[in-house]
PASEBA-1860 file (N, C-alpha, C; in nm, 3 decimals):
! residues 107
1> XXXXXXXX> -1.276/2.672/0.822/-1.316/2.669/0.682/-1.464/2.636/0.672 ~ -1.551/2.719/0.611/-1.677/2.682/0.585/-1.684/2.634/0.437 ~ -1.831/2.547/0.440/-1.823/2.488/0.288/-1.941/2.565/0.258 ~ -1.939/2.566/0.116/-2.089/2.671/0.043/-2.156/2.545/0.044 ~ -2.283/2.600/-0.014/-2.376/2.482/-0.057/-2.312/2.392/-0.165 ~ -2.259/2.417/-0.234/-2.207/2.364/-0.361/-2.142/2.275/-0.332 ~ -2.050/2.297/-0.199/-1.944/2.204/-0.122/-2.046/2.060/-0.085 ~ -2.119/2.163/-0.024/-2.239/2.034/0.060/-2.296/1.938/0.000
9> XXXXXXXX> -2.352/1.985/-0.184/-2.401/1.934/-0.237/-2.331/1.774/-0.328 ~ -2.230/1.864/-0.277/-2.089/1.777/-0.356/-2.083/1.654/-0.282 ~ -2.051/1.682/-0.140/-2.007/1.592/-0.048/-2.142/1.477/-0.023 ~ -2.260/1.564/-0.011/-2.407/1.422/0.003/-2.423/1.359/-0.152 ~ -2.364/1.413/-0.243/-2.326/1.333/-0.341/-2.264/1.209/-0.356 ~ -2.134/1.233/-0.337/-2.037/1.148/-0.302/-2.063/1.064/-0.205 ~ -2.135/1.076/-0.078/-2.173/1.018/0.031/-2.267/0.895/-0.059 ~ -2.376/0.923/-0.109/-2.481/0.827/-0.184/-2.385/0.737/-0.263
17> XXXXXXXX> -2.306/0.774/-0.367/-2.220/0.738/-0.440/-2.100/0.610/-0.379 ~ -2.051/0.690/-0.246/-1.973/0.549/-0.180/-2.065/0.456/-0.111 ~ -2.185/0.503/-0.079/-2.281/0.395/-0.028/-2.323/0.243/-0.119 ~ -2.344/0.333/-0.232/-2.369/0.270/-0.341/-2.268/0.168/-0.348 ~ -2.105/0.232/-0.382/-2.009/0.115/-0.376/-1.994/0.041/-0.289 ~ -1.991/0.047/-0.194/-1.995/-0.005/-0.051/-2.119/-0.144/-0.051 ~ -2.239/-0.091/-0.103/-2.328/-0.190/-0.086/-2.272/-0.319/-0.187 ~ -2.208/-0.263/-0.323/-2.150/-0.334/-0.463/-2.078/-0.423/-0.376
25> XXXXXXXX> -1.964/-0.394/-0.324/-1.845/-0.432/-0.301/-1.888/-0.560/-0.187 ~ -1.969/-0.500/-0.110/-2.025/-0.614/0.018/-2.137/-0.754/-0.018 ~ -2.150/-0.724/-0.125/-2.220/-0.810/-0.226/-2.153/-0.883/-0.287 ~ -2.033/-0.869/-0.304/-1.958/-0.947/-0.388/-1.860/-1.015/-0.307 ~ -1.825/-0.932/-0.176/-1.722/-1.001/-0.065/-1.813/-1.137/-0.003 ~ -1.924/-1.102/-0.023/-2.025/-1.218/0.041/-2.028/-1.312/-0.073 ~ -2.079/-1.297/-0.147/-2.019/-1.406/-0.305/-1.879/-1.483/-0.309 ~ -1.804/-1.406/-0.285/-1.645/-1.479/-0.297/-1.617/-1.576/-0.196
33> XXXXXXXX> -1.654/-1.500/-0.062/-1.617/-1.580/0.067/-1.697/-1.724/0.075 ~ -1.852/-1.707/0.032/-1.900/-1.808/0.005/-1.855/-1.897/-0.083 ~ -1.785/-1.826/-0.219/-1.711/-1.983/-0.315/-1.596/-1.976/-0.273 ~ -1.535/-1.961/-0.148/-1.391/-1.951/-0.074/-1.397/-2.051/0.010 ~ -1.512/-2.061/0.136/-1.518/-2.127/0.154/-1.510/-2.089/0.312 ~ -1.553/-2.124/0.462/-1.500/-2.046/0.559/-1.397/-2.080/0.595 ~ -1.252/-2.198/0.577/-1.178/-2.201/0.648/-1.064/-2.130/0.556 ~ -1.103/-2.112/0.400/-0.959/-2.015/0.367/-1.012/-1.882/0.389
41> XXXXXXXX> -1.132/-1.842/0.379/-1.189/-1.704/0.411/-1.124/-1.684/0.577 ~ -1.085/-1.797/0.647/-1.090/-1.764/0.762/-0.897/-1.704/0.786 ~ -0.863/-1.787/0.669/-0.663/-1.800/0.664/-0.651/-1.648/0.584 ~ -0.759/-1.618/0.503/-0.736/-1.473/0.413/-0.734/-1.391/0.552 ~ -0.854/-1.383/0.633/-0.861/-1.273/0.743/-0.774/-1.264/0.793 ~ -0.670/-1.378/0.868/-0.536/-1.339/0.973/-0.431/-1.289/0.869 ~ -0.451/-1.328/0.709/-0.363/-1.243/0.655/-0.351/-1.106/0.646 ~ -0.483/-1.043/0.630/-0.501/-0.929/0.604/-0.453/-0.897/0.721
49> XXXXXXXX> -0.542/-0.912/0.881/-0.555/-0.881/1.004/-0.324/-0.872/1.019 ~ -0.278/-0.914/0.930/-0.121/-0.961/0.980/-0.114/-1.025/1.137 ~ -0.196/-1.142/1.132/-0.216/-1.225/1.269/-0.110/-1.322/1.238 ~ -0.017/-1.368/1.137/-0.002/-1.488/1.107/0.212/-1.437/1.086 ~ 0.268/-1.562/1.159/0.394/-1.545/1.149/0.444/-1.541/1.027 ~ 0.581/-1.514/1.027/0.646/-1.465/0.865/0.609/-1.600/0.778 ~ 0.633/-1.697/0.825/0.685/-1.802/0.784/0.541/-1.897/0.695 ~ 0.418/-1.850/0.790/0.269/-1.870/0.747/0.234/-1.809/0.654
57> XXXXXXXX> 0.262/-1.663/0.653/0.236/-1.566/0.586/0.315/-1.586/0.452 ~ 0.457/-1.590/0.480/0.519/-1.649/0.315/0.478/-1.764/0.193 ~ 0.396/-1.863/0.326/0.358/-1.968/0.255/0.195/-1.950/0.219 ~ 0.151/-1.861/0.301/-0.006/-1.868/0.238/0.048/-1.751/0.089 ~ 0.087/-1.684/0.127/0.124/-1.607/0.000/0.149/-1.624/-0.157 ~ 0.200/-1.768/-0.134/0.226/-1.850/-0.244/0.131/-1.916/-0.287 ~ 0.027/-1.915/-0.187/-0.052/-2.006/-0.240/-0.190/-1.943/-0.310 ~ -0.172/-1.791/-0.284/-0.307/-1.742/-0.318/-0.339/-1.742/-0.505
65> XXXXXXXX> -0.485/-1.793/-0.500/-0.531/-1.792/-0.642/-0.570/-1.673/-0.676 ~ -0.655/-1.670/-0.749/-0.699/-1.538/-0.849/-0.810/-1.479/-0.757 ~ -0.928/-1.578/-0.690/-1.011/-1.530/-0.617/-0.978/-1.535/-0.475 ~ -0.897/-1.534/-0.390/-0.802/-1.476/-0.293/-0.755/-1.366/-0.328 ~ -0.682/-1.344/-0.415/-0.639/-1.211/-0.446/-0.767/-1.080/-0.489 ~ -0.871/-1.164/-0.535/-0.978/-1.062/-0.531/-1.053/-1.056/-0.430 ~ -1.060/-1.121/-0.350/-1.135/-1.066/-0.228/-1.039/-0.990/-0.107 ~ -0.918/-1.033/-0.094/-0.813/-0.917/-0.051/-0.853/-0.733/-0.118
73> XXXXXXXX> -0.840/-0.782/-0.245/-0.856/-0.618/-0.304/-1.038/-0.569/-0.263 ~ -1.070/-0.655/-0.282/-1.224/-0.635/-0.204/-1.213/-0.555/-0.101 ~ -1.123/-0.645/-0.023/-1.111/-0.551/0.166/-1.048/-0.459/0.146 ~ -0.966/-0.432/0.087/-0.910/-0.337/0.040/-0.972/-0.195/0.031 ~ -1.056/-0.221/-0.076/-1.153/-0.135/-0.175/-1.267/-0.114/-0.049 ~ -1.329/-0.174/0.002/-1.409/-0.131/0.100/-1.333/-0.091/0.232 ~ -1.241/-0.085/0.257/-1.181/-0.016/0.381/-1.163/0.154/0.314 ~ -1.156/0.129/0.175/-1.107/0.272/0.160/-1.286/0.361/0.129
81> XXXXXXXX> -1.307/0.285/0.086/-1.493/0.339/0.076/-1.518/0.405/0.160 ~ -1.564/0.312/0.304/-1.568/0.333/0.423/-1.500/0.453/0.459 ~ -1.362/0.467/0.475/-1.300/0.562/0.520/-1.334/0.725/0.449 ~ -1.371/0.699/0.356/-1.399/0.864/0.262/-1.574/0.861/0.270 ~ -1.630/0.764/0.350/-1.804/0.774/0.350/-1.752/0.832/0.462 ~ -1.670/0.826/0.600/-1.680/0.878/0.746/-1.640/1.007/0.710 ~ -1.488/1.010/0.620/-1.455/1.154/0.614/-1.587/1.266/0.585 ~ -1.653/1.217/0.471/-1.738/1.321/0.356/-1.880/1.305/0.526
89> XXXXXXXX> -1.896/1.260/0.537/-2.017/1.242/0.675/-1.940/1.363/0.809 ~ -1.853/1.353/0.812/-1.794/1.447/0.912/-1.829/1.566/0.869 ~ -1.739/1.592/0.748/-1.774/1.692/0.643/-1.882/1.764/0.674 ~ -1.982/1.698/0.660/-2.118/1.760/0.591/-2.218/1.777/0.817 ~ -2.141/1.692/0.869/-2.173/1.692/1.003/-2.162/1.839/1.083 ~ -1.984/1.834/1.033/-1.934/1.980/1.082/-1.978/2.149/1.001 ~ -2.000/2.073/0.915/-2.112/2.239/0.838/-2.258/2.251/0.925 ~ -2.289/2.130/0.926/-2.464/2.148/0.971/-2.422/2.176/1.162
97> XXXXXXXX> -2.306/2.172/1.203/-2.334/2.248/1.332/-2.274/2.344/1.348 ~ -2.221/2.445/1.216/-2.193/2.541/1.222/-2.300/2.654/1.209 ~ -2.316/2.783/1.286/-2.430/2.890/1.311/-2.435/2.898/1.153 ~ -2.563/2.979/1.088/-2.565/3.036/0.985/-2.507/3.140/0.949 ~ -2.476/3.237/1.044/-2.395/3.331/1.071/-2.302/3.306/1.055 ~ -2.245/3.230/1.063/-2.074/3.229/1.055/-2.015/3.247/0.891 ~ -2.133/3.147/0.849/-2.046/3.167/0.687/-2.123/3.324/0.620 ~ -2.195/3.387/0.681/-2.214/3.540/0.652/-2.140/3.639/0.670
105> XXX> -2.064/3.709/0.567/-1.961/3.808/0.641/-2.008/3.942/0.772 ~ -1.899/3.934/0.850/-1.938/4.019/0.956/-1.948/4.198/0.883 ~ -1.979/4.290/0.983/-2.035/4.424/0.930/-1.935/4.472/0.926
END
């Protein structure tokens, strides 16, 4: 599948665009963790990471406040950023090492 320019233009769009969020989001994970604090910032990570037995995990669960729960969706929200900045970067990777020829129809 080749992309037109339009495709391309789309995708280094979007690319700037999740950068942008990405920078938002890492700005604010650094804000939270700092009024979190490092040793629950440190109990949020093995949660996320699922490092932590059922029984830890049930009980930190209970215990999470409003800003625990937003810096979870934080990691959240930037794992998925991330993941559609690599996709749309591939994207636009795998056009630019495709010949010019190729997306020209043959004779």
């Amino acid at each position: 599948m080749t992309l037109s320019n339009d495709d391309v233009q789309f995708l280094e769009q979007m690319v700037r665009q999740l950068e942008e969020t990405i920078r938002e989001l890492s700005e604010r994970e650094q804000g939270l963790m700092r009024a979190l604090g490092a040793e629950r910032t440190a109990q949020l990570r093995e949660l996320w990471a699922s490092q932590l037995g059922r029984e830890e995990e049930l009980e930190l669960r209970r215990s999470l406040d409003w800003r625990d729960r937003e810096l979870l969706w934080m990691w959240a929200r930037l794992k998925r950023a991330r993941s559609a900045r690599v996709e749309a970067g591939q994207a636009i990777m795998r056009r630019a090492r495709l010949p010019s020829s190729a997306s020209e129809p043959g004779p």
